[in-house]
PyMOL Python script that loads the backbone (N, CA, C, O; Angstrom):
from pymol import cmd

cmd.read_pdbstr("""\
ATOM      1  N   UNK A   1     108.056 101.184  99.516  1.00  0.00           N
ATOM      2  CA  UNK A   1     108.993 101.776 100.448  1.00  0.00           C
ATOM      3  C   UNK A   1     109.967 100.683 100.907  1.00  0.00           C
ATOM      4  O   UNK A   1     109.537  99.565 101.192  1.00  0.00           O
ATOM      5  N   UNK A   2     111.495 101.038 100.997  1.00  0.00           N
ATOM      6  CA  UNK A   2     112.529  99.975 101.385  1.00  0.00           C
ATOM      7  C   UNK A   2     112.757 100.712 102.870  1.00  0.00           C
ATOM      8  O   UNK A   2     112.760 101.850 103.340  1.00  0.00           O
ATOM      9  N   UNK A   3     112.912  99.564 103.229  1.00  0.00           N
ATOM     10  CA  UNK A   3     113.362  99.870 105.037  1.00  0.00           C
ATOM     11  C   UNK A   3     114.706  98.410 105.121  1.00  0.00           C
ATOM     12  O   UNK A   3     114.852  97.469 104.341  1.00  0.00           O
ATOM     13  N   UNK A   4     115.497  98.768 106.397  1.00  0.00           N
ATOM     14  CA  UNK A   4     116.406  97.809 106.869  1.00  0.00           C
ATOM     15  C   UNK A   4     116.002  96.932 107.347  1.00  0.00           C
ATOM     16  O   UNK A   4     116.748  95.965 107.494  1.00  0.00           O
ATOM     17  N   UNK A   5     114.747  96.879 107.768  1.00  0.00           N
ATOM     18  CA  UNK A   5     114.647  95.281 108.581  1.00  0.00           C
ATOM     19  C   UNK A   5     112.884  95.398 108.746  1.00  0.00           C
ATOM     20  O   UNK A   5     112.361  96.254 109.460  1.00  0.00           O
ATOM     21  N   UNK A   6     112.350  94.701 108.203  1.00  0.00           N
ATOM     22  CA  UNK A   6     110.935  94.678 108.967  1.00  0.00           C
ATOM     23  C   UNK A   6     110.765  93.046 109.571  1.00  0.00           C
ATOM     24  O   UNK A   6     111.217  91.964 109.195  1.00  0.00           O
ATOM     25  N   UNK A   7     110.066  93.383 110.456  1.00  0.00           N
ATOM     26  CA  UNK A   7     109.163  91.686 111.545  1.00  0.00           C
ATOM     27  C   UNK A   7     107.832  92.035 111.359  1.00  0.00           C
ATOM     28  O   UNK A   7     107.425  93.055 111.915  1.00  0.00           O
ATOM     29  N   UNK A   8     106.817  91.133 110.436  1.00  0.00           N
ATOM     30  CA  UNK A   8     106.081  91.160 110.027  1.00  0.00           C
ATOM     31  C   UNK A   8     104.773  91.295 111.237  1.00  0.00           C
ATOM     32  O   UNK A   8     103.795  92.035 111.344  1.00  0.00           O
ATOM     33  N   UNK A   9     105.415  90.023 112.151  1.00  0.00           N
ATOM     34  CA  UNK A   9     103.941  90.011 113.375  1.00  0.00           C
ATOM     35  C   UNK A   9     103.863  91.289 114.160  1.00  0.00           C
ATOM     36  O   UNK A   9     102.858  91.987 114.293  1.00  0.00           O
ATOM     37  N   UNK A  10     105.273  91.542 114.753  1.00  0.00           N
ATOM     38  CA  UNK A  10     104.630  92.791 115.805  1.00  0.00           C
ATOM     39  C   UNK A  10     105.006  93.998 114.668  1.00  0.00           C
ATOM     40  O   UNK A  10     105.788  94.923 114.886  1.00  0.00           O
ATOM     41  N   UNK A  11     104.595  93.871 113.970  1.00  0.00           N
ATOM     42  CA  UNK A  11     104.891  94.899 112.804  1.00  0.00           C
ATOM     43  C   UNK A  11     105.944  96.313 113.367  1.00  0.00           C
ATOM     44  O   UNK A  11     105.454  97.387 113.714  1.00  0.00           O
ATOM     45  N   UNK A  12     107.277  96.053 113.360  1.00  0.00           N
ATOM     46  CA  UNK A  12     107.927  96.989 113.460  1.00  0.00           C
ATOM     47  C   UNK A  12     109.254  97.174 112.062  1.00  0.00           C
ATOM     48  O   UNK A  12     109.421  96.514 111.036  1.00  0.00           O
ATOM     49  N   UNK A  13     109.849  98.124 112.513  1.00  0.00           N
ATOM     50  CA  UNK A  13     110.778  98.600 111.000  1.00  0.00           C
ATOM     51  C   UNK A  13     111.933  98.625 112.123  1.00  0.00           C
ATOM     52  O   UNK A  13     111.896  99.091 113.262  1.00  0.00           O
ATOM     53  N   UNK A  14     112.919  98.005 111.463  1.00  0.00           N
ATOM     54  CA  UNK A  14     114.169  98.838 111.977  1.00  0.00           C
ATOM     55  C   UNK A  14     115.193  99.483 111.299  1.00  0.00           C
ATOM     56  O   UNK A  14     115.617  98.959 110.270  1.00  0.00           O
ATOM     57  N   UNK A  15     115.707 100.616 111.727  1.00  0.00           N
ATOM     58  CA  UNK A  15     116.278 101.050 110.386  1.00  0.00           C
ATOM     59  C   UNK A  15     117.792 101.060 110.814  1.00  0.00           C
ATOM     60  O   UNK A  15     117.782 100.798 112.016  1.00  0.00           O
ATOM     61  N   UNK A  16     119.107 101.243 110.385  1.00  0.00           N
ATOM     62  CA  UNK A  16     120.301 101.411 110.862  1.00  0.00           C
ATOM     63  C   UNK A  16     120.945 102.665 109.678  1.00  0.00           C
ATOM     64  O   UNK A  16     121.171 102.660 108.468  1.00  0.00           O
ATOM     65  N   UNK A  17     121.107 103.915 111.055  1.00  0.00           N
ATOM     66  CA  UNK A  17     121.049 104.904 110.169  1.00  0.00           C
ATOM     67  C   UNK A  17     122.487 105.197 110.275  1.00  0.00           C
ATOM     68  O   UNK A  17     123.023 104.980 111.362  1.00  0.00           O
ATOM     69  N   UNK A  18     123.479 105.852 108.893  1.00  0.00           N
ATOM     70  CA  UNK A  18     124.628 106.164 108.688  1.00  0.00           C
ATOM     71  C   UNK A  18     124.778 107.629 108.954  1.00  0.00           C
ATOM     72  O   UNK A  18     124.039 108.343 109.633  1.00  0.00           O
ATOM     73  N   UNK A  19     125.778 107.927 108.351  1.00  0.00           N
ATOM     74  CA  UNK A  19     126.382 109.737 108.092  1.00  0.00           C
ATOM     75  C   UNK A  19     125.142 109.763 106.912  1.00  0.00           C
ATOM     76  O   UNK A  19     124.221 110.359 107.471  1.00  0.00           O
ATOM     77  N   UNK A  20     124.879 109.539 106.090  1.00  0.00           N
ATOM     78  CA  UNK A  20     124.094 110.000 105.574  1.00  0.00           C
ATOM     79  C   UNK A  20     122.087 110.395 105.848  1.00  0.00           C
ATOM     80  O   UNK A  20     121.233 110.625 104.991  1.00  0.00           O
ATOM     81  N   UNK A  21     121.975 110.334 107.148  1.00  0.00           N
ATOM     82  CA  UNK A  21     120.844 110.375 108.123  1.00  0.00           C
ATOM     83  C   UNK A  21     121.283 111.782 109.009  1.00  0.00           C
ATOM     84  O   UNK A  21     120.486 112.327 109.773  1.00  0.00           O
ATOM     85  N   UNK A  22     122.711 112.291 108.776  1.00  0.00           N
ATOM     86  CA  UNK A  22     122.787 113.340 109.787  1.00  0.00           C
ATOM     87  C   UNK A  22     122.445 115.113 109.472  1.00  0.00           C
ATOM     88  O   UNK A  22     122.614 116.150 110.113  1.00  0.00           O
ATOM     89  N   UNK A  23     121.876 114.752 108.107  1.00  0.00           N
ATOM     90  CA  UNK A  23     121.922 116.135 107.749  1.00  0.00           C
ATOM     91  C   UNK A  23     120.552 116.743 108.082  1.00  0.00           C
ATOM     92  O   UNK A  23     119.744 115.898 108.467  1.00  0.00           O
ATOM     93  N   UNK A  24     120.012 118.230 108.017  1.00  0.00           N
ATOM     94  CA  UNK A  24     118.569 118.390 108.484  1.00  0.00           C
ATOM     95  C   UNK A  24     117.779 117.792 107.436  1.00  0.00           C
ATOM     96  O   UNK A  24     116.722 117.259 107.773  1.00  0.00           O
ATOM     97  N   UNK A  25     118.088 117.792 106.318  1.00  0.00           N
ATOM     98  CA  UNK A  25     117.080 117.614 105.324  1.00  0.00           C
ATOM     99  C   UNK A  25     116.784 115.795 105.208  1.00  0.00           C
ATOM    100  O   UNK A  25     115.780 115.130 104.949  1.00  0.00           O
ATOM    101  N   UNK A  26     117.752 115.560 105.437  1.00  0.00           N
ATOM    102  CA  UNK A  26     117.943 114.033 105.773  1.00  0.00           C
ATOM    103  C   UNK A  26     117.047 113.524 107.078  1.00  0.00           C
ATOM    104  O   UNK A  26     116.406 112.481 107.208  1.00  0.00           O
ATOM    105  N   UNK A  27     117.172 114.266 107.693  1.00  0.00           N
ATOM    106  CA  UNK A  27     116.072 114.083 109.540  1.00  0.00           C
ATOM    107  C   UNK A  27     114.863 114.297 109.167  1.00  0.00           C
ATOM    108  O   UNK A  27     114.017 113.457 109.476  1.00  0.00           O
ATOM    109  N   UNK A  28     114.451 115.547 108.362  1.00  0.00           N
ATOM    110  CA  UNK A  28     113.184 116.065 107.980  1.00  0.00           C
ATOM    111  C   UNK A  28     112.538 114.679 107.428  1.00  0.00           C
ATOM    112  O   UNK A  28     111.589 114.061 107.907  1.00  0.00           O
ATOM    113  N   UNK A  29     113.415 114.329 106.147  1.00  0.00           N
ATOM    114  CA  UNK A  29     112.807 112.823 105.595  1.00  0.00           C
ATOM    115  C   UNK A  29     112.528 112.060 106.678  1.00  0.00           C
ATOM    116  O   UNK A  29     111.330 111.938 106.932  1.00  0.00           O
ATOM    117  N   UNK A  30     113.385 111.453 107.464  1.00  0.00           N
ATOM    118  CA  UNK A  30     113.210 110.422 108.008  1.00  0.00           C
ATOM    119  C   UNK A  30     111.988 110.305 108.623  1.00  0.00           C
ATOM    120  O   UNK A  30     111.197 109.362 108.654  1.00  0.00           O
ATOM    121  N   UNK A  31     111.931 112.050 109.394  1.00  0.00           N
ATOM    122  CA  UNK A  31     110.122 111.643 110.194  1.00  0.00           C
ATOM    123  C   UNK A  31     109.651 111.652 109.619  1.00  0.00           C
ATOM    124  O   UNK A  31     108.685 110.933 109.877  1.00  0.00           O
ATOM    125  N   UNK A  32     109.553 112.321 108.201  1.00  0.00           N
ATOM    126  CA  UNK A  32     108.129 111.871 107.682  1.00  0.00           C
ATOM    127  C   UNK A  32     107.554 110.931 107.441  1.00  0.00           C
ATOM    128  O   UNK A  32     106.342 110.724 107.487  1.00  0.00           O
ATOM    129  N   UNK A  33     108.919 109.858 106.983  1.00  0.00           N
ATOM    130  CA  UNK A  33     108.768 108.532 106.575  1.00  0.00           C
ATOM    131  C   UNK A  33     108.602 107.503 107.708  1.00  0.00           C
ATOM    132  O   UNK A  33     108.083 106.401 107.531  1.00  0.00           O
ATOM    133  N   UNK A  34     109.130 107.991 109.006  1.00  0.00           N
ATOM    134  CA  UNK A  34     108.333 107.153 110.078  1.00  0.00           C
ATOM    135  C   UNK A  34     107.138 107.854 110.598  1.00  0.00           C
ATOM    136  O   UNK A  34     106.806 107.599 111.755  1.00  0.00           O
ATOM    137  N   UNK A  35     106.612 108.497 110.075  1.00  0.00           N
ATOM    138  CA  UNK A  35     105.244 109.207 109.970  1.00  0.00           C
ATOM    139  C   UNK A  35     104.012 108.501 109.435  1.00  0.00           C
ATOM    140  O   UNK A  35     102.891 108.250 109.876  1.00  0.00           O
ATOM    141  N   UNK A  36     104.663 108.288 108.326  1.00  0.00           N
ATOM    142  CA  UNK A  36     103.770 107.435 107.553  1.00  0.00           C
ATOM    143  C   UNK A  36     103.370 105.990 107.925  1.00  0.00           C
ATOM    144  O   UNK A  36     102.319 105.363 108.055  1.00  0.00           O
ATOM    145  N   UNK A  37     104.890 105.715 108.054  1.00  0.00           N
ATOM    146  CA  UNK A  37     104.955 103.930 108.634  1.00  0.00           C
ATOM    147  C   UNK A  37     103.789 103.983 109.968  1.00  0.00           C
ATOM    148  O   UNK A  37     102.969 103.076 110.112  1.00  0.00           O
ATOM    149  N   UNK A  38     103.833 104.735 110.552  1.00  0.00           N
ATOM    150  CA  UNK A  38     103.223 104.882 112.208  1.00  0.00           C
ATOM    151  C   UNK A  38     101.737 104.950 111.911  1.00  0.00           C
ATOM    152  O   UNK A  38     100.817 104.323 112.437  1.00  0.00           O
ATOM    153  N   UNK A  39     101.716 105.888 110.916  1.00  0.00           N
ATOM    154  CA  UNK A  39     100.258 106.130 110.558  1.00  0.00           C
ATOM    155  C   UNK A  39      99.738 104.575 109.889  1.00  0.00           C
ATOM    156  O   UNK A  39      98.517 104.468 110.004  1.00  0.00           O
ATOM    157  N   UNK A  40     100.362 103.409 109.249  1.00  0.00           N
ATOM    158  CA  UNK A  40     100.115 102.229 108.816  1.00  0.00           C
ATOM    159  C   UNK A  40      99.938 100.810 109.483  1.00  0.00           C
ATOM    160  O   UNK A  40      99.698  99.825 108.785  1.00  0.00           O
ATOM    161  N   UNK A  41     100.666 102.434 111.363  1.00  0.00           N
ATOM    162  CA  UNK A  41     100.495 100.700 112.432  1.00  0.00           C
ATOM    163  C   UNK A  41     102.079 100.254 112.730  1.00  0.00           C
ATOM    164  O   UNK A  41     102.367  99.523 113.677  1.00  0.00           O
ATOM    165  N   UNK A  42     103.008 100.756 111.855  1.00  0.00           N
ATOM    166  CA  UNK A  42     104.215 100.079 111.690  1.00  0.00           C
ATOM    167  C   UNK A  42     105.312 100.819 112.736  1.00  0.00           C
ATOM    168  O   UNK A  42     106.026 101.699 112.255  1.00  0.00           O
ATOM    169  N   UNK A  43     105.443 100.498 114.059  1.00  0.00           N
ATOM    170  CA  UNK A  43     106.561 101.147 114.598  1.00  0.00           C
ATOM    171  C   UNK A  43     107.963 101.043 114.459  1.00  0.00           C
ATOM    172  O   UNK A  43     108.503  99.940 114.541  1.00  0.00           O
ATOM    173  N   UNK A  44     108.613 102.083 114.256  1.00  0.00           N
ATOM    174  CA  UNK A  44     109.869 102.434 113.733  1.00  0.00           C
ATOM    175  C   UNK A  44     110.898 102.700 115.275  1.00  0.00           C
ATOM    176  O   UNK A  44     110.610 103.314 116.303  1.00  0.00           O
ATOM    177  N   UNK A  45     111.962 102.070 114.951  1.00  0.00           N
ATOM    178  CA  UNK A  45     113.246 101.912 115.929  1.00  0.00           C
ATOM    179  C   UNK A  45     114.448 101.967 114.836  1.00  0.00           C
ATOM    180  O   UNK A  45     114.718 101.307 113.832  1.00  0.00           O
ATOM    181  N   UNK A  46     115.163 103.297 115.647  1.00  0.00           N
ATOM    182  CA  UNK A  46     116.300 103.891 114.378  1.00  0.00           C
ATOM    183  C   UNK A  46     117.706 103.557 115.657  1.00  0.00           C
ATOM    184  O   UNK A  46     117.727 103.911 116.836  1.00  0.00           O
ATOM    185  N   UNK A  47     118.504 102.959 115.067  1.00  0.00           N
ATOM    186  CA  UNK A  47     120.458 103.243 115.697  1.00  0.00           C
ATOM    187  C   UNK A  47     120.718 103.576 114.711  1.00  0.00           C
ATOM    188  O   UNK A  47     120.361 103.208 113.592  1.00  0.00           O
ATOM    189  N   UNK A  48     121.713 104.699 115.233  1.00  0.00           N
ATOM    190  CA  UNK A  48     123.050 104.786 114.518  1.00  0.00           C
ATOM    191  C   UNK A  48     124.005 103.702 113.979  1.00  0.00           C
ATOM    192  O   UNK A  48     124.116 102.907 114.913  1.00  0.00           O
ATOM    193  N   UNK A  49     124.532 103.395 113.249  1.00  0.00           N
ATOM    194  CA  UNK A  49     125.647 102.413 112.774  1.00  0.00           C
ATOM    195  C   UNK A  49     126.598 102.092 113.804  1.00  0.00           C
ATOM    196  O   UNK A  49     127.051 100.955 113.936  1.00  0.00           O
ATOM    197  N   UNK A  50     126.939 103.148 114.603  1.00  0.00           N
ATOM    198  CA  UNK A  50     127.899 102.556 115.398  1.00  0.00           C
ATOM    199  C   UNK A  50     126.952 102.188 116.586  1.00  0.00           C
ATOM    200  O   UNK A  50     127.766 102.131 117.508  1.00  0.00           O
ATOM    201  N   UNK A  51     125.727 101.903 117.130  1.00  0.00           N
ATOM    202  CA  UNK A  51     125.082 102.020 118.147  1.00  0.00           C
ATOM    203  C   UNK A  51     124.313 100.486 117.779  1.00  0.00           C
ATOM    204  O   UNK A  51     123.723  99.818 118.629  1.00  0.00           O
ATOM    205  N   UNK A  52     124.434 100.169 116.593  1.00  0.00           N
ATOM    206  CA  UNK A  52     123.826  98.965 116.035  1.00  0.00           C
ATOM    207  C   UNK A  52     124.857  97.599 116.156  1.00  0.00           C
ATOM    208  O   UNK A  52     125.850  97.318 115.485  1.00  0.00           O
ATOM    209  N   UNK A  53     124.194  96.852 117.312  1.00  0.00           N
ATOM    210  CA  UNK A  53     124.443  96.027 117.977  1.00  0.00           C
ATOM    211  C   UNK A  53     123.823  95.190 118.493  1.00  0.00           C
ATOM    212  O   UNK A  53     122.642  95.514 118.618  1.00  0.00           O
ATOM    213  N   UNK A  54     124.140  93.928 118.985  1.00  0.00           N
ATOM    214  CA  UNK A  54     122.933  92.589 119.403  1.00  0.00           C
ATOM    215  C   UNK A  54     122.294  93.220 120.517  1.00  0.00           C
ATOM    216  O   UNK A  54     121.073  93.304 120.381  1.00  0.00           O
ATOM    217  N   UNK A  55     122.784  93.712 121.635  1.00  0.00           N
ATOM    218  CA  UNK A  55     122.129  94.193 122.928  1.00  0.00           C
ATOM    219  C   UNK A  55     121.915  95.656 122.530  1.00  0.00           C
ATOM    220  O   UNK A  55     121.253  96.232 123.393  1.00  0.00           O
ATOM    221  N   UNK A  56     122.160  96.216 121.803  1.00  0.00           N
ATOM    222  CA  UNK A  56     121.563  97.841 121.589  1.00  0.00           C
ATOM    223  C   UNK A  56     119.907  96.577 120.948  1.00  0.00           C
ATOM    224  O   UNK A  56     119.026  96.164 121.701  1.00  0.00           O
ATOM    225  N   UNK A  57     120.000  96.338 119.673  1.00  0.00           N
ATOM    226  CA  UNK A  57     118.935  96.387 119.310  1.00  0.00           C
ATOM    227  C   UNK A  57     118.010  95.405 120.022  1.00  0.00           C
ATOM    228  O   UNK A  57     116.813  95.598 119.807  1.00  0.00           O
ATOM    229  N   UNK A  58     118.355  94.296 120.901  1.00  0.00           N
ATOM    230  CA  UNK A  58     117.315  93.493 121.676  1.00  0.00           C
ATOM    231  C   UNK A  58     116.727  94.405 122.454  1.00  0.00           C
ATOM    232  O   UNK A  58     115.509  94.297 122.591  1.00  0.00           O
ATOM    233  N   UNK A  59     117.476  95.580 123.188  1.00  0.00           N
ATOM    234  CA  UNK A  59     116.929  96.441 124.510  1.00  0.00           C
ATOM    235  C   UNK A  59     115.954  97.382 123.527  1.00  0.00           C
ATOM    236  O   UNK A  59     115.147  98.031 124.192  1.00  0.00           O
ATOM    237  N   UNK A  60     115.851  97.615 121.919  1.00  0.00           N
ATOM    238  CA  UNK A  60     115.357  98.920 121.614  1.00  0.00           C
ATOM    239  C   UNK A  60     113.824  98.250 121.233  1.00  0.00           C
ATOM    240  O   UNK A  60     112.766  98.879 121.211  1.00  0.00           O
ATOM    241  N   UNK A  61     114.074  96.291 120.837  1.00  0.00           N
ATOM    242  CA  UNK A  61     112.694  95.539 120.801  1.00  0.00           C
ATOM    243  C   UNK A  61     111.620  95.406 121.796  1.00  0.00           C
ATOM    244  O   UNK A  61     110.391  95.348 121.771  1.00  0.00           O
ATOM    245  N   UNK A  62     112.820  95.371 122.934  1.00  0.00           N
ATOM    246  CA  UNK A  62     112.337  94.655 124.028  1.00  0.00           C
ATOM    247  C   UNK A  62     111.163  95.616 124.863  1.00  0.00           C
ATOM    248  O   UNK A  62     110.277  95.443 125.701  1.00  0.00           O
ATOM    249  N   UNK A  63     111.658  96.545 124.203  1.00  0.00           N
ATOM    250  CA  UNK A  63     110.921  97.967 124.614  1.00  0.00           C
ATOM    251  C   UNK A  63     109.615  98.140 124.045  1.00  0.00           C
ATOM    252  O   UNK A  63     108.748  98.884 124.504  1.00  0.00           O
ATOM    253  N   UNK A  64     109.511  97.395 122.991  1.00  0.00           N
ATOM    254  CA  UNK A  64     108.312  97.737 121.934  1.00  0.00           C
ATOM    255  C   UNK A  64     107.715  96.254 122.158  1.00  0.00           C
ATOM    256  O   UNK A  64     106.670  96.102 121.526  1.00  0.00           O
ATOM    257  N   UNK A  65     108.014  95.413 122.709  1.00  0.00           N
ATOM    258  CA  UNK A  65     107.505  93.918 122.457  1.00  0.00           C
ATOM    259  C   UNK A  65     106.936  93.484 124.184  1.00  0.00           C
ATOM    260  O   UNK A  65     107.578  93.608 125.226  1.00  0.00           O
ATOM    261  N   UNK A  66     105.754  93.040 124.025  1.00  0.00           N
ATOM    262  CA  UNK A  66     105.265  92.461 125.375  1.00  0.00           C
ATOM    263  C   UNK A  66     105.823  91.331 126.298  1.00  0.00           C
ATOM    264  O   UNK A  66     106.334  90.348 125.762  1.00  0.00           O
ATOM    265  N   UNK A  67     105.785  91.378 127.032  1.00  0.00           N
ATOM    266  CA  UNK A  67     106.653  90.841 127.672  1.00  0.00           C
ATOM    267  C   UNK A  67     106.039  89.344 127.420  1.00  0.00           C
ATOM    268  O   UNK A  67     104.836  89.143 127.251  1.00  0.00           O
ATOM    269  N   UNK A  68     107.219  88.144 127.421  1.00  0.00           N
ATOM    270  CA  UNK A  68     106.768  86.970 127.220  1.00  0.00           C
ATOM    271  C   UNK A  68     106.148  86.165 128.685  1.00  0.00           C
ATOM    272  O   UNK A  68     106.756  86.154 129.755  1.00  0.00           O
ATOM    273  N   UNK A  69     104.911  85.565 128.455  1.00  0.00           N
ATOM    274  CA  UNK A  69     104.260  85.004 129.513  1.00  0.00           C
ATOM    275  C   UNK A  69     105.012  84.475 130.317  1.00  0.00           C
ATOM    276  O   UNK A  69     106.067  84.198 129.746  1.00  0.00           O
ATOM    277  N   UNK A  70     105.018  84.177 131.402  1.00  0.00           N
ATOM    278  CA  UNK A  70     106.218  83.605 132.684  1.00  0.00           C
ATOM    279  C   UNK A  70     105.923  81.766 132.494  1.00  0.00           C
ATOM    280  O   UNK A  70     104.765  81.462 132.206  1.00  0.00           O
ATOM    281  N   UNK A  71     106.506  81.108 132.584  1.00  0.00           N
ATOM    282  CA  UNK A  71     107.031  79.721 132.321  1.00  0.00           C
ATOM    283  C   UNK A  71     106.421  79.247 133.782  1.00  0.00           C
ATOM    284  O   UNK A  71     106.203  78.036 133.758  1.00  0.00           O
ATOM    285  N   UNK A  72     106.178  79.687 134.696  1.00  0.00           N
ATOM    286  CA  UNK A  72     105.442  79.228 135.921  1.00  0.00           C
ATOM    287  C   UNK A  72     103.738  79.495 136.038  1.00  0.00           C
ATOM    288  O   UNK A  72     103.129  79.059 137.014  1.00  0.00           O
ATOM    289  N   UNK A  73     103.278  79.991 135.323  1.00  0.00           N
ATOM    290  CA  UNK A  73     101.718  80.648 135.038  1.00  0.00           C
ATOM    291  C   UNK A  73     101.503  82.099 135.621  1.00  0.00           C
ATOM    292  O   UNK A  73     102.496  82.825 135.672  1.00  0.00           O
ATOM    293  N   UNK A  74     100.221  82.610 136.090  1.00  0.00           N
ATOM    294  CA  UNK A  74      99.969  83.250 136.276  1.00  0.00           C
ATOM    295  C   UNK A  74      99.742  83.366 138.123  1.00  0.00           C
ATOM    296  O   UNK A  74      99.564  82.312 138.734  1.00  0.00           O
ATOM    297  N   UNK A  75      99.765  84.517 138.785  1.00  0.00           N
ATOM    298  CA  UNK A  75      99.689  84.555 139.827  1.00  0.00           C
ATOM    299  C   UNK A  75      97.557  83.342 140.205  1.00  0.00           C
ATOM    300  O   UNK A  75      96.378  83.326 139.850  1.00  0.00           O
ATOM    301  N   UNK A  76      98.795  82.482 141.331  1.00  0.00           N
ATOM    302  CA  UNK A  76      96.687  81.847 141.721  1.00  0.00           C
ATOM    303  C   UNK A  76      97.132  80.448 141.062  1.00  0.00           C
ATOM    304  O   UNK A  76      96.778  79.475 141.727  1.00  0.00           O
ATOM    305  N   UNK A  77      98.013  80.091 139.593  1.00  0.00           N
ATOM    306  CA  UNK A  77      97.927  79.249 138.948  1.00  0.00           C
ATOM    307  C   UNK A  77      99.319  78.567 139.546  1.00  0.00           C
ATOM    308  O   UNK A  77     100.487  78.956 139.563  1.00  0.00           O
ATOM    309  N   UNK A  78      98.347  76.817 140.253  1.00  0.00           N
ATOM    310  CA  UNK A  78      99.226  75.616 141.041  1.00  0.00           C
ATOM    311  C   UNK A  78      99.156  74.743 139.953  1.00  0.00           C
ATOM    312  O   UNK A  78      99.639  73.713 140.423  1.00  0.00           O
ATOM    313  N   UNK A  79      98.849  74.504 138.766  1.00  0.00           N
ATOM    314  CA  UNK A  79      98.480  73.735 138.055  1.00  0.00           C
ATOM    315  C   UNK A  79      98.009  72.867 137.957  1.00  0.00           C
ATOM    316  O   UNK A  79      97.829  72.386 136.839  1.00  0.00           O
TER     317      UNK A  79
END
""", "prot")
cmd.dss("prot")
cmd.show_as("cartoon", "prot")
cmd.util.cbc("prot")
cmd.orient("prot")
């Protein structure tokens, strides 16, 4: 299976979908195929072409990705 972008560790797909993603039969595919991916563990994050952008797609990661540990420790931690 070819996809637009995979990140291997937090295992996600990203795809950047055109005019050719807008038709029903074209949508029908797509879930199935992030159906499958999902069923493998692999979460899928779709833009549009024109929606595909540095801050569209950091906010659509950032969403799926844990937040990075805080640079001061944990609440309690004086070091």
């Amino acid at each position: 299976m070819i996809v637009d972008f995979y990140c291997a560790r937090p295992r996600i797909v990203l795809e950047i979908d055109g005019a050719a993603h807008e038709s029903t039969a074209a949508k029908e595919r797509d879930l199935a195929r992030d159906r499958l991916l999902e069923a493998r563990g692999i979460r899928v994050v779709r833009l549009r072409n024109e929606e595909a952008n540095q801050t569209n797609i950091q906010n659509a990661l950032r969403a799926l990705l844990p937040a990075p540990p805080s640079p001061h420790g944990g609440e309690g931690d004086r070091g």
